[in-house]
VEXFIPA-62177 format. One record per residue (C-alpha): x, y, z. Coordinates in steps of 0.1 Angstrom, whole numbers, plus 5000, padded with zeros to 4 digits. Layout:
<recs>
XYZ ...
</recs>
This chain:
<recs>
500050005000 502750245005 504150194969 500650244955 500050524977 503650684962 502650604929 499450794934 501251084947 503651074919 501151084893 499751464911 501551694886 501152024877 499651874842 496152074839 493751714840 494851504868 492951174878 493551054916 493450664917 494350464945 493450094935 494349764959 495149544932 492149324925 489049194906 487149444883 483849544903 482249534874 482449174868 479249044873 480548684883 482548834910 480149074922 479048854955 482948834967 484349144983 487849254981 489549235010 489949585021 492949755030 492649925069 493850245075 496650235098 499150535115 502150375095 500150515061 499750895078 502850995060 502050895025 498451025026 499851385043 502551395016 499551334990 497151625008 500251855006 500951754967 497451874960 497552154978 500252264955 498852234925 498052544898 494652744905 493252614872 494652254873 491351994871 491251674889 489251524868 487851164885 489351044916 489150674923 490150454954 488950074954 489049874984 491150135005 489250295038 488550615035 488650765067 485951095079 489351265082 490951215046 487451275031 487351555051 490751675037 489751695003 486551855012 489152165027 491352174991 488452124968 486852414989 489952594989 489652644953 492252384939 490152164916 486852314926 483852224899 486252014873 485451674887 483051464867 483251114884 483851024920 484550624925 484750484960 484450094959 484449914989 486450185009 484550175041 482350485038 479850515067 478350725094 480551015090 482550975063 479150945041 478951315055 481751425044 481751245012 478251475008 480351775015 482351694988 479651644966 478451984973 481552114966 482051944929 478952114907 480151954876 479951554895 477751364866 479051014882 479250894920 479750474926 479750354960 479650044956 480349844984 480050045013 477150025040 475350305052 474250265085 471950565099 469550825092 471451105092 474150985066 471150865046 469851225051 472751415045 473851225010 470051234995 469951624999 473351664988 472351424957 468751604954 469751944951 473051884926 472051994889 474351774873 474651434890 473451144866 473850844877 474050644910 476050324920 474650204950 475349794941 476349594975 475349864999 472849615018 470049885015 467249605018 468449565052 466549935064 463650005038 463850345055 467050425048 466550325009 463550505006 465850825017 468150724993 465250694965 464251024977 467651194957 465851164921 468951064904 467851004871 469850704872 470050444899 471750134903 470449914929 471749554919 473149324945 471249494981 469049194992 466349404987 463149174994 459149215001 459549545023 462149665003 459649684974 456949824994 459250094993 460150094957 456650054948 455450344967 458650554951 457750494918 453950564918 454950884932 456450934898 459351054907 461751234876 464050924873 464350724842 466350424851 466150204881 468449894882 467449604913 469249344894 470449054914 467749124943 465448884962 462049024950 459148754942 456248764919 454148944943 456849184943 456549214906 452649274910 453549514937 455849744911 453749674879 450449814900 453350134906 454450144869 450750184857 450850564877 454350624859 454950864832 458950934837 460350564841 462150434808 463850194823 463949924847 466549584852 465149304873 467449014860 467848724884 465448754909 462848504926 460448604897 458548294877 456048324850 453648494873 455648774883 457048824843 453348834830 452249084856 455249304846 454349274810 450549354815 451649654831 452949764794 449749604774 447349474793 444549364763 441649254786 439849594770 440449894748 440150084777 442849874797 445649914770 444850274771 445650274806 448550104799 452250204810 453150424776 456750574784 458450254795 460850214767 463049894783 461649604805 465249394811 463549084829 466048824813 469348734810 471448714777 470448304773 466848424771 467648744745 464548574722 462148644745 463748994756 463949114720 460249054716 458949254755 461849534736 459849504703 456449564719 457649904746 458550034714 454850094706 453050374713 449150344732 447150414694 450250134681 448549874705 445149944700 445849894665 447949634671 444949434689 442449504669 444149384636 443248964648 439748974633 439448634655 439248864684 437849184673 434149134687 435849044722 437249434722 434549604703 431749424718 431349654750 432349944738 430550234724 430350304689 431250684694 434950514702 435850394668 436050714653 438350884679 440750544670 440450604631 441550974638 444750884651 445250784610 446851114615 449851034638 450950714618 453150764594 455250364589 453550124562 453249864587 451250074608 449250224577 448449834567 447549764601 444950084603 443149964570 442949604587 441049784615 438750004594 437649764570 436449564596 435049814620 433049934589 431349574583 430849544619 427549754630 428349984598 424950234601 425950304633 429450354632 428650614602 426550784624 429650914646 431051014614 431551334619 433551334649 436651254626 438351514608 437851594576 441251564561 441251214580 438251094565 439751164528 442851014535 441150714551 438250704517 441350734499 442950414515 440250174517 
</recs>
């Protein structure tokens, strides 16, 4: 550690982009094969003082407009008091607002040093990137403290929270929810049934996030009920990962009915619209995933149209519904502009005008004029 700690202080020039990377030599994090196996982390101890002191005073020489551009430290503790020490230079001026990306894996961040590490973040206004994976917060008030930090940034965009254990406090995650990063990684927090509780309640709220990753959780199929009840009520959400959890076909086809739910016209309408990926499988299964990805790319008149194009089962949607309907679906001839979809519309209105014809004619005039040409000039 000393080496790599003189290495790190070597590589603080007075170039104008400096990255600060302290690494214990081990597996990539990102490797999801290895994600379940910790690194053995590397203690702080006195003997160290000296290298880290020399590094505080290298950066506290550097020019006024020199950037430190990411720092990094894997499976090193962090102590309150060296976070604390570059909360005083990055406050001090030296490197303030050039940091993009903050990486600390599995350095022991928790209780206070998650309070300073939200210092720091106030402190950098350009962070897009902060990972934590691996590290455990413990109270309230570091959840607290992070999530406004995180909240009131304008230019964080993603958040690595894999391995933090947040499934053990469903309080403490929904704090950490509560941040609205429009990007947050989850995976790997044995989140379970109260966990999703809280999840569930998070994303009706509908929150402005667009990805949510709980990869590698233990969430069951009345979990997945639980969040595809919550996904109906969202409008921002255009992504969520739920690979390799307790799921079985139950759980999948509640998660799909949540994006197209044909019982009625009325239920597809009320469909989940803005979802635009639904990762539910792994790569072995990519048939099945390419065909949920093929139908979140329609739109809710796409669907309708989609359904109603299986003559078999036209009467079992049309049956119940009044006939005042069927013109407000021709006039969305408007908004489609593929061949496919055009083929699919004259499928629909050449049936719709054998079925009950007189009276469907009779709500004629509810469709636009310029809509009804182009439809005459179709058929």
């Amino acid at each position: 550690m000393k080496e790599q700690l003189q290495t790190c202080i070597d590589s603080v020039t007075h170039d104008k982009n400096v990255d600060l990377k302290l690494i214990h030599n081990s597996h990539n994090s990102y490797q999801d094969q290895l994600m379940d196996n910790e690194e053995p982390i590397v203690w702080h101890e006195p003997i160290l003082d000296e290298y880290w002191n020399r590094l505080e005073a290298k950066m506290n020489q550097l020019d006024i407009d020199t950037k430190i551009e990411r720092i990094n430290f894997e499976n090193v503790e962090i102590t309150k008091e060296r976070m604390a020490a570059l909360v005083a230079i990055f406050r001090s001026g030296r490197a303030t607002n050039s940091s993009t990306m903050f990486y600390f894996c599995n350095a022991n961040l928790c209780a206070d040093g998650i309070i300073s590490l939200s210092e720091l973040v106030d402190v950098s206004s350009d962070l897009n990137y902060l990972f934590l994976e691996h590290n455990r917060i413990d109270n309230m008030e570091s959840a607290h403290c992070l999530s406004r930090s995180l909240k009131s940034h304008n230019c964080i965009n993603e958040l690595v929270m894999t391995h933090c254990d947040l499934g053990r406090s469903p309080e403490i995650l929904s704090v950490i929810l509560q941040s609205d990063i429009r990007h947050i990684y989850l995976g790997s927090n044995n989140i379970d049934s109260l966990g999703s509780v809280t999840v569930a309640e998070y994303l009706e709220g509908n929150p402005p996030i667009h990805r949510i990753e709980l990869n590698r959780n233990c969430l069951n199929d009345d979990d997945a009920i639980l969040i595809s009840q919550a996904l109906k009520r969202n409008t921002n959400l255009e992504e969520i990962m739920l690979i390799t959890n307790n799921l079985t076909s139950i759980g999948v086809k509640a998660l799909l009915t949540c994006v197209f739910d044909g019982s009625s016209l009325n239920a597809i309408s009320e469909s989940n619209h803005t979802l635009r990926r639904l990762t539910i499988f792994t790569e072995d299964i990519s048939y099945m995933q390419h065909c949920i990805n093929a139908l979140l790319e329609l739109g809710r008149t796409q669907k309708i149209v989609f359904v109603l194009q299986d003559n078999d089962s036209l009467l079992k949607y049309l049956a119940n519904v009044p006939v005042g309907l069927i013109p407000e679906v021709l006039a969305k001839r408007g908004r489609i502009v593929d061949e496919h979809q055009q083929e699919h519309l004259n499928i629909v209105y050449s049936t719709m005008r054998w079925w009950n014809m007189p009276m469907l004619y009779s709500y004629h005039h509810c469709v636009k004029t310029d809509t009804k040409r182009k439809i005459e000039m179709t058929v």
